[in-house]
N, C-alpha and C positions, 0 to 999 in steps of 0.2 A: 692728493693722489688723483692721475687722472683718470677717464673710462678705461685706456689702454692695457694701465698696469692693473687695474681693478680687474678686467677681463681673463690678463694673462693668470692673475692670482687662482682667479675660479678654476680656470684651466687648471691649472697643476695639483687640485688637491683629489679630481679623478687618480690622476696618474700617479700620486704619494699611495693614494686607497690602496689601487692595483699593486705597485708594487710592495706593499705590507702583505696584499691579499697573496702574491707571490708565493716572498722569504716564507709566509705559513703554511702555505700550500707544501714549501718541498720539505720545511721541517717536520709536519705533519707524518708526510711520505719517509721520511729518512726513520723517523721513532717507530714507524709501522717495520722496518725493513729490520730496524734493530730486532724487534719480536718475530720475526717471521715463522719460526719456528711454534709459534705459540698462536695458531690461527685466530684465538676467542681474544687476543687481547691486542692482537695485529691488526686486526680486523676495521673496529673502530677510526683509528686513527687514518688508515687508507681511505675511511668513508669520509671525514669530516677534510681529507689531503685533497679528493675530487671537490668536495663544494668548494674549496678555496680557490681551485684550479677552477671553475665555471664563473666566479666574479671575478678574475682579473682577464679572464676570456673579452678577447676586443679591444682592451686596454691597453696592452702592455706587446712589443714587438712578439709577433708569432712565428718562433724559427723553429726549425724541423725537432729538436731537443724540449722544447716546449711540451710540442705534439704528442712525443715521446712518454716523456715524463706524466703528461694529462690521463694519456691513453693507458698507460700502465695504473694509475692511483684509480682507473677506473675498473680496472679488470681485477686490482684487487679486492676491492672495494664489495667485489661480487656483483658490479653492472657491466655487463658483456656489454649488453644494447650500447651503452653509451660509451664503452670504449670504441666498440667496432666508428659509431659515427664520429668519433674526434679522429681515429688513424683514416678516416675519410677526408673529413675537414684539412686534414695534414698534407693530403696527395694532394690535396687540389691544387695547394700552394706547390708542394714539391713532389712533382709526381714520380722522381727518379731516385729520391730517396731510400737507400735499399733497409734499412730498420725499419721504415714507414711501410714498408712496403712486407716485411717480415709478420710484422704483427698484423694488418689486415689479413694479410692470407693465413695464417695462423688462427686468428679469429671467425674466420668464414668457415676455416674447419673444424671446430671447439663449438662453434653454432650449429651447425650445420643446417647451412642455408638451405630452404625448400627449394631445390634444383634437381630434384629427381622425375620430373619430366624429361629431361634428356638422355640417351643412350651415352651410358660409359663408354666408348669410343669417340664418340662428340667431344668430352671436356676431358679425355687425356689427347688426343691428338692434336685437339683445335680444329676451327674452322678452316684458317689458310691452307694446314698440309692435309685435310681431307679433301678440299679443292684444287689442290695441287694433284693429288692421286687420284681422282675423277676424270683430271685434264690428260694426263697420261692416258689410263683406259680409254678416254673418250678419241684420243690421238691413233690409239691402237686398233679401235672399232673404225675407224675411217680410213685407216689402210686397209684392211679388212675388205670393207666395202669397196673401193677401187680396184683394189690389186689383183683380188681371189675371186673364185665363183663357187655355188651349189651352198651346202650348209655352212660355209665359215661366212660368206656374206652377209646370210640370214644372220646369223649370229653376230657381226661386227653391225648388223642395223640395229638390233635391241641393244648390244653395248653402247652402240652411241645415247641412244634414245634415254636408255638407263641412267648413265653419266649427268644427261640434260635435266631429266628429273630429280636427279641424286642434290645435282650442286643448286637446284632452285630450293629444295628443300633445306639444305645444308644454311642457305643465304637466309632462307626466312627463318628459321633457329636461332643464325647469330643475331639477326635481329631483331628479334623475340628479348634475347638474353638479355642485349645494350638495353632496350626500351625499359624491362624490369628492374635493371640495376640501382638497388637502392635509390629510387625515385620517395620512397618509405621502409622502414624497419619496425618488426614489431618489438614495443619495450622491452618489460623488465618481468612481465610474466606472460603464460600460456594466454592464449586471447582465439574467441569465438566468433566466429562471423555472423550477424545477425541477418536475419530477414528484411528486416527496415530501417529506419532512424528513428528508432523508439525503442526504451528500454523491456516495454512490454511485448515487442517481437519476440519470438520463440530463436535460439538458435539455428543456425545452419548443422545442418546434418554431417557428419565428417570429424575428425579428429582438429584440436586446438592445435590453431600456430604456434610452433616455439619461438622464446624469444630471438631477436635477431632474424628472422625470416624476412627477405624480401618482398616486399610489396607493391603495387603502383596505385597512385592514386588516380582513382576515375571522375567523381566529381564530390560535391560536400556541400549540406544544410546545415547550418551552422554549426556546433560542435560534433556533428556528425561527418563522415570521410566515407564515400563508396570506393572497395577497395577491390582491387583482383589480384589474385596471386599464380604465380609462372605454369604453377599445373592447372589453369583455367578456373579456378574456385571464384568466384564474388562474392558480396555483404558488406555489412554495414558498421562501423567500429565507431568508439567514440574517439575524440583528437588525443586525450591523455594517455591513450592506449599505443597509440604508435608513435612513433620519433622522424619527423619530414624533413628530407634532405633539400631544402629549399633554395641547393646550391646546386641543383639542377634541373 
């Protein structure tokens, strides 16, 4: 036998593991689906459907049904965290995916991501068409200004001025947002933010993260992560506490 075939041998018994790790995985998930009805006994089986689904992870082709299927044995399983970051891992391959794209947003609102720094007009409208309707008043304050005199000019100069202020802010918001976006997520329970990177630091004063809350990570002593989150909070977590999107 030469190195060649001895090579290829090795090779292929990852790829057997995986796909065993596979077929278990969905039979796992399909026995849970049979119970469904029965949460204490459904339960289980969804739990041991995700581990199967995290060893043939990497392995085995990752097509959006994969994703799918991971994302779901995760959510039943009772880990949001780690669903929400597999229907992530899924967009990145296929960001137009409209199921992939279901259950992330889905799961952002079952979590409820810490994004209550922004005004609810903000994140129903969006950035574009706030900027868009700033552009307009700003269009209207500057006829205003030309066209007319005495108090409507006055007043089409603070409309302009308004508008200029409105869409700098508007700008640094959304990119506020993009920068926090799941850069980190917190796990699988409520988590504190510490004073330091030591377990004998007192907590941060304030209410525990819920799981799934976005995070960003600021810098990190070794199993320690300095972390801030989108309504300005900072502290100090350890690594097994949060789940790092390392794919951005």
């Amino acid at each position: 036998m030469n190195h060649g075939m001895l090579v290829c041998i090795c090779l292929a018994f990852p790829c057997q593991h995986a796909q065993e790790d596979f077929d278990q995985a969905r039979d796992f998930y399909n026995q849970g689906l049979a119970l469904k009805n029965d949460a204490a006994q459904a339960t289980p089986f969804f739990k041991e459907s995700s581990k199967a689904f995290r060893k043939c992870a990497g392995h085995l082709p990752e097509t959006p049904s994969f994703f799918r299927e991971w994302a779901a044995a995760e959510l039943l399983a009772a880990n949001p965290a780690h669903a929400l970051m597999v229907s992530h891992q899924g967009l990145r391959l296929y960001p137009c995916d409209s199921q992939l794209l279901k259950i992330s947003h889905w799961l952002k609102q079952e979590l409820e991501l810490d994004i209550r720094g922004f005004p609810a007009s903000f994140k129903v409208l969006g950035s574009r068409n706030i900027i868009a309707l700033l552009g307009v008043f700003n269009l209207i304050g500057w006829v205003a200004v030309f066209l007319v005199r005495g108090r409507l000019r006055k007043l089409g100069l603070f409309l302009v001025c308004g508008c200029m202020l409105g869409a700098g802010a508007v700008i640094q918001k959304s990119e506020d947002m993009q920068n926090i976006a799941f850069k980190a997520i917190v796990a699988e329970k409520p988590l504190f933010l510490k004073v330091g990177n030591d377990p004998s630091y007192p907590d941060h004063s304030g209410p525990a993260l819920k799981p799934g809350t976005a995070i960003k990570v600021l810098d990190h002593q070794g199993d320690w992560f300095l972390v801030s989150t989108i309504t300005g909070r900072f502290g100090w977590v350890m690594s097994r506490d949060i789940l790092i999107d390392w794919g951005n």
